[in-house]
C-alpha positions in Angstrom: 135.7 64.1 23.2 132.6 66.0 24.0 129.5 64.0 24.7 127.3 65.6 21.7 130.2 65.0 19.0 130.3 61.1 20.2 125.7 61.2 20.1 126.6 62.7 16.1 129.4 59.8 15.4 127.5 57.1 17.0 124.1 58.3 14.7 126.2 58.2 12.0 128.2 55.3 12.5 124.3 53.5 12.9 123.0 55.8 9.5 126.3 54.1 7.8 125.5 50.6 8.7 121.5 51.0 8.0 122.5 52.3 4.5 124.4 49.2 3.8 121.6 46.9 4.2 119.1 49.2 2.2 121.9 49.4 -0.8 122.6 45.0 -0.4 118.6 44.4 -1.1 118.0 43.9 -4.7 114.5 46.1 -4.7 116.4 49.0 -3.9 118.6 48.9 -7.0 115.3 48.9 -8.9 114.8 52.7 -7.3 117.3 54.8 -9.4 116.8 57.9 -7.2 116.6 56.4 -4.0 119.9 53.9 -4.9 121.8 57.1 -6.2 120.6 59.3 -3.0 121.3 56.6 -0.2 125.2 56.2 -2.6 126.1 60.1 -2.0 125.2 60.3 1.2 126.9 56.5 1.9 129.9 58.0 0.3 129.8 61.2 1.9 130.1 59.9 5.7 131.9 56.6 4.7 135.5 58.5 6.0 133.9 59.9 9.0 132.8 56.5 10.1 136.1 55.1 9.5 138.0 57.5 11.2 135.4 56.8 14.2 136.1 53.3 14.0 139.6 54.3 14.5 139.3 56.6 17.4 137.0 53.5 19.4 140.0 50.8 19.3 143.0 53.4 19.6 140.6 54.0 23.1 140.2 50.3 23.9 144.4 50.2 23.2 144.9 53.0 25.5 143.1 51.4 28.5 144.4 48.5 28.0 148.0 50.0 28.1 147.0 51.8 30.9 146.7 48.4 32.8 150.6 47.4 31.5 151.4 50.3 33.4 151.0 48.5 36.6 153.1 45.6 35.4 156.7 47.5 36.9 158.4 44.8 34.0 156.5 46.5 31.4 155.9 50.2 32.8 158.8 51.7 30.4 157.5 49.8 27.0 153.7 50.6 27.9 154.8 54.4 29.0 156.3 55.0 25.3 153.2 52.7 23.8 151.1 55.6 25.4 152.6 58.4 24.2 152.4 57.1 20.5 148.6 56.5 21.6 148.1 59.6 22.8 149.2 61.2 19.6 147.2 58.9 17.2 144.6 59.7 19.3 144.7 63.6 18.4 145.8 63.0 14.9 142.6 60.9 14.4 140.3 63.6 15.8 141.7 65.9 13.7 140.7 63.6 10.8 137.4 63.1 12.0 137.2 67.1 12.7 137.9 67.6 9.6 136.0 65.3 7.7 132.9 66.6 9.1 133.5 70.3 8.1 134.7 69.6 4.5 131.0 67.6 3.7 129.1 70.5 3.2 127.0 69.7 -0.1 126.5 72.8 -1.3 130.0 73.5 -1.3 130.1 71.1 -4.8 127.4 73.0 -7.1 127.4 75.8 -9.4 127.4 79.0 -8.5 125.8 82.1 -9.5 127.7 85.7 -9.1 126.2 89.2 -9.0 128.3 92.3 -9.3 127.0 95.7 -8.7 128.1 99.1 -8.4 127.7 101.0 -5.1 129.0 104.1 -3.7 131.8 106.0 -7.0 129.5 106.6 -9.6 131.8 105.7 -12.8 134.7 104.8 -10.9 132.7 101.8 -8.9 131.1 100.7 -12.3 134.4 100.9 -14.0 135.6 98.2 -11.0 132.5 96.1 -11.7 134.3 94.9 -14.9 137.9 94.9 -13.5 136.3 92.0 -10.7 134.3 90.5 -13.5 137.7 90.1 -15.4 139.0 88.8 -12.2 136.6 85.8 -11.5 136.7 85.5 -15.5 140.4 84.5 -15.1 140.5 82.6 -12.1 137.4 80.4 -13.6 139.6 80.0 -16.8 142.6 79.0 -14.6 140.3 76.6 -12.8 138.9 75.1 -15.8 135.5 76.1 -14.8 133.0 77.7 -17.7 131.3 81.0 -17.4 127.8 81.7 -18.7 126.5 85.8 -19.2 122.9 86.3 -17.5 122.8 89.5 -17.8 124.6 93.2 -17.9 124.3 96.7 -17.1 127.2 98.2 -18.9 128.0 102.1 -17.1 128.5 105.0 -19.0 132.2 105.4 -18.5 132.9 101.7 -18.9 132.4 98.1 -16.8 128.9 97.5 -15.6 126.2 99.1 -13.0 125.3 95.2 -12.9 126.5 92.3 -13.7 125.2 88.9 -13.0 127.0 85.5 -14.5 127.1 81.9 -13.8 130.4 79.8 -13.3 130.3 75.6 -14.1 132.6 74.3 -12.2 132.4 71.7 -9.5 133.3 73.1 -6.7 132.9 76.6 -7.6 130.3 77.6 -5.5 132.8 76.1 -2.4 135.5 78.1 -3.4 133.8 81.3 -4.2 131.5 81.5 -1.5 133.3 84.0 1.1 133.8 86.6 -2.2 130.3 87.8 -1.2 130.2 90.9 0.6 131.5 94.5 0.3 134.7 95.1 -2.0 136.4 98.3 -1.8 139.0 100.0 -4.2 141.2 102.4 -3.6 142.8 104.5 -7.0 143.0 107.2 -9.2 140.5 107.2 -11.8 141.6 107.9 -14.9 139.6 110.6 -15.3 141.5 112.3 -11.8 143.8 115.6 -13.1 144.9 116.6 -9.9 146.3 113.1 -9.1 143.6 112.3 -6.1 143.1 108.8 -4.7 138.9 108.2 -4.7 137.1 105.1 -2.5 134.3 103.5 -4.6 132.4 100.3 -3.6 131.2 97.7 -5.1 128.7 94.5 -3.8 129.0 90.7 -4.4 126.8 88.1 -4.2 127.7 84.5 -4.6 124.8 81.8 -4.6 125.0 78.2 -5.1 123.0 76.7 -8.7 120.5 74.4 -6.4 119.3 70.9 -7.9 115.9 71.2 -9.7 114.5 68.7 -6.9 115.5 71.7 -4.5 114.4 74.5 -6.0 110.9 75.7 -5.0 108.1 75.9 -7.2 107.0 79.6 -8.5 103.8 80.1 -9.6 102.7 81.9 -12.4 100.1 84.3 -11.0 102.7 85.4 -8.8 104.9 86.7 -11.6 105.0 90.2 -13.2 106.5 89.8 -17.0 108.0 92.9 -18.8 109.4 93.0 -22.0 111.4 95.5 -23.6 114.5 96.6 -26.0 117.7 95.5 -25.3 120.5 98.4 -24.5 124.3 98.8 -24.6 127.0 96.7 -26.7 125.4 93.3 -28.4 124.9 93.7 -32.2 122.8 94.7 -35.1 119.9 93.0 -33.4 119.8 95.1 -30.1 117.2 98.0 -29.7 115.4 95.8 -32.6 113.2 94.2 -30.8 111.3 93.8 -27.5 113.6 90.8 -26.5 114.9 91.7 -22.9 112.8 90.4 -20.1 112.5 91.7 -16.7 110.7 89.5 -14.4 109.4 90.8 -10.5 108.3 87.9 -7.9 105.1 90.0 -6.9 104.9 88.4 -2.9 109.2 88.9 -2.4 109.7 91.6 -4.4 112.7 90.3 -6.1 113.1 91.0 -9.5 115.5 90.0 -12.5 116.6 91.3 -15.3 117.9 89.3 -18.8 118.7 91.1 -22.3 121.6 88.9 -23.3 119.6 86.7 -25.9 118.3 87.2 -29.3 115.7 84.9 -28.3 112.8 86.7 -25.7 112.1 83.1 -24.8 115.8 81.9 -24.0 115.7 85.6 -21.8 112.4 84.6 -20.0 114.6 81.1 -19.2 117.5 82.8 -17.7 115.8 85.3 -15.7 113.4 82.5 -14.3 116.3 80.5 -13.0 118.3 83.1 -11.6 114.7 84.2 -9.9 114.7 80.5 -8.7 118.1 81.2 -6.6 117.6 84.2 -5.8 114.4 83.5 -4.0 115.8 80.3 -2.5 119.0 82.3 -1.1 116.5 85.1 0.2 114.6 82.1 2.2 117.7 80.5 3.5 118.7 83.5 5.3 115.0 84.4 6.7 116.3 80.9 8.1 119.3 81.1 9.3 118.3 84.7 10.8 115.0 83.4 12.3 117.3 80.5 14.0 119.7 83.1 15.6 122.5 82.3 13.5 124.1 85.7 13.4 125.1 85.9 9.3 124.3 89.6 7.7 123.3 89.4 4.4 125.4 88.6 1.2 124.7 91.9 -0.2 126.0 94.5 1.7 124.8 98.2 2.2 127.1 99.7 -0.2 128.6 102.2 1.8 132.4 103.2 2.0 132.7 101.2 5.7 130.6 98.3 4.5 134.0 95.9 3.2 135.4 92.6 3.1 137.9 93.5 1.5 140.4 96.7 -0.3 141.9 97.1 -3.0 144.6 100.0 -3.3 146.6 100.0 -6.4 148.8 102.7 -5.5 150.3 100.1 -3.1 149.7 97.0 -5.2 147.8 95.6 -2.1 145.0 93.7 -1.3 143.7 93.6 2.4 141.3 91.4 3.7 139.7 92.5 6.8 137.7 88.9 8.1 140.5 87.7 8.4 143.2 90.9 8.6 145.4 89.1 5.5 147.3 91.8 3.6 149.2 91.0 0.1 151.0 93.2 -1.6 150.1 90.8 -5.0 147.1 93.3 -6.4 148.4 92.9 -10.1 148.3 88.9 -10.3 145.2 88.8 -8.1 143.3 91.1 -10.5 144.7 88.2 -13.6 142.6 85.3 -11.6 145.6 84.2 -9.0 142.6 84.2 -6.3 143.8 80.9 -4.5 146.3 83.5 -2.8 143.3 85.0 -0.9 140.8 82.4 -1.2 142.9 79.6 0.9 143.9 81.5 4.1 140.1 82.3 4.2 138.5 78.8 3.8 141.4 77.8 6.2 140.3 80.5 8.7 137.0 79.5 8.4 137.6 75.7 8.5 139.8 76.3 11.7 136.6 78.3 13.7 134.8 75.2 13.4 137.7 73.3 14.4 137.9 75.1 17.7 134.2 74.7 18.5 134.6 70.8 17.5 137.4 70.3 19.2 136.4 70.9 22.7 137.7 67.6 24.3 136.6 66.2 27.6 139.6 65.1 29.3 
């Protein structure tokens, strides 16, 4: 196993032990946050740990069978003893592989989803709602709960914009790779001559952070407009000045939120998706600034700019990470995502897997 994994088992295999002392002393059950942080994280690297454990004496039994093999009495019974160490052996660092990719903590929360129309006029706004309907069904399949923040219906039908949240645990993990370019291939309805157009649309998936995480925006730095909600919603819409658009003066980012009666229960929404929005634009600065090559979640827009196509003529659905094609379009569009979303995680799960599993004979 490669030096640098054993330094990360061995910290943690110490971290595990140094937990168990702090959670056995009486003062710090006294400290709710501190007893329920130092419990998650316990829990969270409690299988690595014992899969560690595991790897260490299947290695002591292996020397020592290694010496039987001297013994010319014993050298069949210690040969077969080694091949069935040799395989626990790889089993177990599979386990322990694994165990360390699946503990992502983000990949637990809430997630917020934004939809937008790109390159297709109508057409691409029109798709907006057909993906909206999409992660509606799959959420409702999943049991999760989805939460309007705020819509931009399109002239013709769907939305220039949509943005929602989906409570779920888990959902965020799940959901997470959706964020990118999606591309549909059709005829639009309004077609006579029968010809297939391309329109785009852009997804953005972000986790729902803790409020302990989130950073603290100050007021001066805000811009607050207020004006009259549009499109489909009631008698009370166009009433009153109840939608709120809010612009973070030093990022630039801005949100918009008309979906409440209330101006205040607007001003809410819009400062929480702000909140993530903000925090997600940060993380990549990060990630970017650390040379982690990871292009942004919102994509340029353009016709090549795609994670994925959807062409109905064909009833196919291609996703071009991972070069996956399904010819399932119908009952992917009703929520069966797990049918795409699987051989991605799995893809992505089994990269990491490669770069773990470099093993020093």
């Amino acid at each position: 196993m490669k030096v640098s994994l054993l330094r990360k088992l061995k910290f943690l295999e110490n971290r595990f032990h140094e937990i168990e002392i702090i959670l056995s002393d009486k003062k710090t059950i006294n400290k709710k946050k501190l007893f329920l942080n130092l419990s998650k994280e316990y829990l969270k690297i409690s299988n690595t740990v014992l899969y560690f454990k595991k790897w260490k004496q299947n290695k002591i039994n292996i020397k020592n069978t290694k010496n039987l093999l001297k013994d010319k009495e014993m050298y069949d019974l210690a040969l077969e003893d080694m091949k069935i160490l040799k395989i626990k052996k790889k089993n177990i660092e599979k386990k322990i592989y694994f165990s360390l990719i699946s503990s992502e903590p983000k990949d637990l929360l809430n997630c917020y989803i934004e939809i937008r129309s790109a390159s297709g006029g109508d057409e691409s706004s029109i798709f907006c709602g057909d993906l909206y309907r999409m992660y509606s069904r799959y959420s409702e399949l999943k049991n999760w709960k989805i939460k309007l923040i705020h819509s931009h219906y399109g002239e013709h039908g769907g939305f220039k914009e949509i943005i929602f949240k989906i409570i779920g645990k888990g959902s965020f993990g799940r959901l997470k790779f959706e964020s990118g370019g999606h591309r549909v291939q059709r005829v639009p309805k309004t077609e006579t001559q029968g010809r297939v157009h391309t329109s785009t649309c852009i997804i953005a998936v972000i986790p729902e952070l803790p409020k302990e995480d989130k950073i603290k925006i100050q007021n001066k730095d805000l811009k607050i407009d207020t004006f009259r909600s549009s499109g489909a919603g009631g008698q009370h819409v166009n009433t009153t000045d109840s939608a709120i658009r809010i612009t973070h003066i030093p990022t630039g980012v801005s949100v918009e939120c008309q979906d409440e009666r209330s101006q205040h229960k607007n001003k809410a929404k819009a400062l929480n998706i702000l909140q993530t929005r903000i925090q997600n634009q940060i993380s990549i600065k990060k990630k970017r600034e650390s040379s982690i090559k990871k292009k942004n979640l919102l994509g340029s827009g353009s016709r090549s700019d795609r994670n994925r196509t959807y062409n109905f003529s064909q009833n196919r659905v291609t996703d071009h990470r991972i070069n996956i094609t399904i010819y399932k379009l119908d009952k992917i569009l009703e929520g069966n995502l797990d049918i795409l979303i699987d051989p991605i995680i799995q893809d992505n799960q089994a990269k990491i897997f490669s770069k773990l599993s470099e093993i020093n004979e």
